[in-house]
C-alpha positions in Angstrom: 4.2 16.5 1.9 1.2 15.6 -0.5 -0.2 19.1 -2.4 -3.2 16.6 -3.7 -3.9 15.5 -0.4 -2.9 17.5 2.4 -1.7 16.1 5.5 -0.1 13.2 4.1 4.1 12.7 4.0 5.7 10.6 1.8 8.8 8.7 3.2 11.5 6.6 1.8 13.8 4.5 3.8 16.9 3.4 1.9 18.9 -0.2 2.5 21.4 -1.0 5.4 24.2 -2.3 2.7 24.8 -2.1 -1.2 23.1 -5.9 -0.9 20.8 -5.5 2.1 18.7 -8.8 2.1 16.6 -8.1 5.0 14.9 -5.7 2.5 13.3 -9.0 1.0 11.4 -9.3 4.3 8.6 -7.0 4.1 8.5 -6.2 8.0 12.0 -4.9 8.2 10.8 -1.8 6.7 13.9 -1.9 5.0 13.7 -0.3 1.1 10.8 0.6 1.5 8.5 3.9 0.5 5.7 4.6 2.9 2.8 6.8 3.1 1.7 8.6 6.9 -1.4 10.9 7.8 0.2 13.4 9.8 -2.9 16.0 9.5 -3.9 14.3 13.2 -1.2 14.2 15.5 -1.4 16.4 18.2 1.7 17.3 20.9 0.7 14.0 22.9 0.6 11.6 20.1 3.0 8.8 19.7 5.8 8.4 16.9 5.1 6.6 14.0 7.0 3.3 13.5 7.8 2.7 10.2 8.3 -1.1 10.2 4.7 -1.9 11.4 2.7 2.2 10.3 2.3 3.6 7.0 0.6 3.3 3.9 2.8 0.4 1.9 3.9 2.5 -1.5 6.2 0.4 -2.3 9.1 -1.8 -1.3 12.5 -3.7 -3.1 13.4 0.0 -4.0 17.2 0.4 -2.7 17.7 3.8 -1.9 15.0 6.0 -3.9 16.5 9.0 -2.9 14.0 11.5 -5.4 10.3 11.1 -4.1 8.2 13.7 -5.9 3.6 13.8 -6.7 3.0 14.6 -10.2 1.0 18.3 -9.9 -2.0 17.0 -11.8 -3.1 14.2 -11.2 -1.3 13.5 -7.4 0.8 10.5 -9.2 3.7 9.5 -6.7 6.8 8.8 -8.6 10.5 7.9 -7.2 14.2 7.7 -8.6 16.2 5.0 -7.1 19.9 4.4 -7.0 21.0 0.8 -7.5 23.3 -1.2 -6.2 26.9 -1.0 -6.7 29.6 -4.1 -7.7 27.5 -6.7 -9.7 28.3 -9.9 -11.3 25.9 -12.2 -13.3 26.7 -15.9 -13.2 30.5 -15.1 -11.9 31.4 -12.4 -14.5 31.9 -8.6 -13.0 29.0 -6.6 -15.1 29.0 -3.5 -12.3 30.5 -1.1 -14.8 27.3 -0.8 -17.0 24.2 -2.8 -14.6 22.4 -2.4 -13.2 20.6 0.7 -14.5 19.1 3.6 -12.3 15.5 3.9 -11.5 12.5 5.7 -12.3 9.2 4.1 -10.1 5.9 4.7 -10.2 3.6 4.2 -6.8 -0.1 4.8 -7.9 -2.1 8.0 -5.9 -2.2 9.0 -2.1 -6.2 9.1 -2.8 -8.4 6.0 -1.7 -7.4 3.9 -4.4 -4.6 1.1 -3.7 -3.8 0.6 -7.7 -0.2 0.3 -8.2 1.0 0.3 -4.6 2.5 -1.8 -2.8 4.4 -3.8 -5.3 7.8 -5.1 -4.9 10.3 -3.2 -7.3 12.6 -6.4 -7.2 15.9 -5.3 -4.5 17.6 -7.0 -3.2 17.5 -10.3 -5.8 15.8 -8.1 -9.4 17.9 -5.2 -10.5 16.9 -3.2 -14.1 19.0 -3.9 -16.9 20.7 -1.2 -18.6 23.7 -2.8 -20.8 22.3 -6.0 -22.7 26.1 -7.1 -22.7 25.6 -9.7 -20.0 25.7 -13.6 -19.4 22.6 -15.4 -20.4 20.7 -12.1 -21.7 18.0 -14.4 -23.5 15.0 -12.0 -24.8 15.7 -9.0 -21.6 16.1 -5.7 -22.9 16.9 -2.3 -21.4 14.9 -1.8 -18.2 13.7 -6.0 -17.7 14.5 -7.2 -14.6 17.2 -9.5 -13.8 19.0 -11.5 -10.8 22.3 -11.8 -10.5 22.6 -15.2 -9.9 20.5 -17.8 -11.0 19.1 -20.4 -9.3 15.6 -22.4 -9.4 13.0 -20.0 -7.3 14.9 -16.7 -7.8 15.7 -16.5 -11.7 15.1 -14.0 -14.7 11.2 -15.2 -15.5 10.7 -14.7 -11.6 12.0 -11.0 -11.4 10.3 -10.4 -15.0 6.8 -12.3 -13.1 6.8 -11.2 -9.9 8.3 -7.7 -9.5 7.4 -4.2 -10.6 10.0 -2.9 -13.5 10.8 0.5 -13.2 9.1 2.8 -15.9 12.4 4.6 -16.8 15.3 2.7 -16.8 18.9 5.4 -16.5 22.2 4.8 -17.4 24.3 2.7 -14.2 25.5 4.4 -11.4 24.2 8.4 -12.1 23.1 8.4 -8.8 19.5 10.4 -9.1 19.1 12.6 -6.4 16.1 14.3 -7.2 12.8 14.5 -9.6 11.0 17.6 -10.1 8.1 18.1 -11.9 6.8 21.4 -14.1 3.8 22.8 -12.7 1.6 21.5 -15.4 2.8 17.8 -15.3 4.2 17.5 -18.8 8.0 17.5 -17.9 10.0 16.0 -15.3 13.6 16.8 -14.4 15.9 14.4 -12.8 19.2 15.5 -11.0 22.1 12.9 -11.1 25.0 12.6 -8.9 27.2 10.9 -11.5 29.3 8.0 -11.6 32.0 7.2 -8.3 
């Protein structure tokens, strides 16, 4: 639930599979991070469907498991765990890539800035270990695809998807993000590696 803006609940919904590609279809409401109003549902009203009600935060986020609003200024921020056995171009990189993440989703105020995005799942994932196939000029944090091909490639995912704004160390598994009263810290819980 929203301090900044009362009423309002934040929800995540995490993917159906490590590779979940009905996530890339907006409508599924798969991987997806969604705003409600509940301040006017009364005893009578009916249930929210996520697929087709919500305020679109974001979507392409696998399983952002930490939601958490910034105390100041009401900024909605998420940590995502990735997805698990990846190869790039045939060769097994799933030890090091791809990295955790940290999102950002804009405000639950009136304003639509930095919502909505996609985040890059199920085809982008963050780099974390430059010590992959084809790296070209990606660093820690750019977004890749594991496989290549001519509409879904590296300049795609580093065009048209939202990077994350921290990029963490593959498979720690953030569970949580929890922020110091005054805004200036944030503290991330991890799971750690399977």
């Amino acid at each position: 639930m929203s301090a900044k803006k009362p009423g309002i609940l934040v929800v995540s919904r995490g993917s159906n599979a490590n590779i979940d590609t009905a996530a890339e279809d907006i409508t599924t409401g798969h991987s997806q991070i969604k705003a409600f109003d509940v301040s006017n549902l009364t005893s009578t009203s009916q249930p929210y469907d996520f697929k087709s009600n919500g305020r679109l935060l974001g979507w392409g986020l696998r399983n952002s498991v930490g939601v958490a609003e910034e105390p100041l200024t009401g900024g909605i921020y998420s940590v995502e765990n990735s997805a698990d056995q990846i190869e790039r171009d045939g060769v097994d990189i799933h030890q090091n890539n791809p990295g955790e993440e940290m999102n950002y989703h804009g405000f639950l105020n009136s304003s639509t800035e930095n919502q909505g995005g996609n985040y890059g799942y199920p085809f982008c994932f963050a780099l974390w270990n430059t010590s992959i196939p084809d790296l070209g000029t990606m660093t820690i944090g750019s977004q890749f695809t594991p496989s290549q091909n001519t509409s879904i490639n590296d300049t795609f995912c580093a065009a048209e998807r939202v990077p994350p704004r921290l990029t963490f160390q593959a498979h720690m598994a953030p569970l949580d993000i929890i922020f110091l009263p005054n805004g200036t810290e944030a503290f991330v819980s991890f799971h750690g590696s399977w």
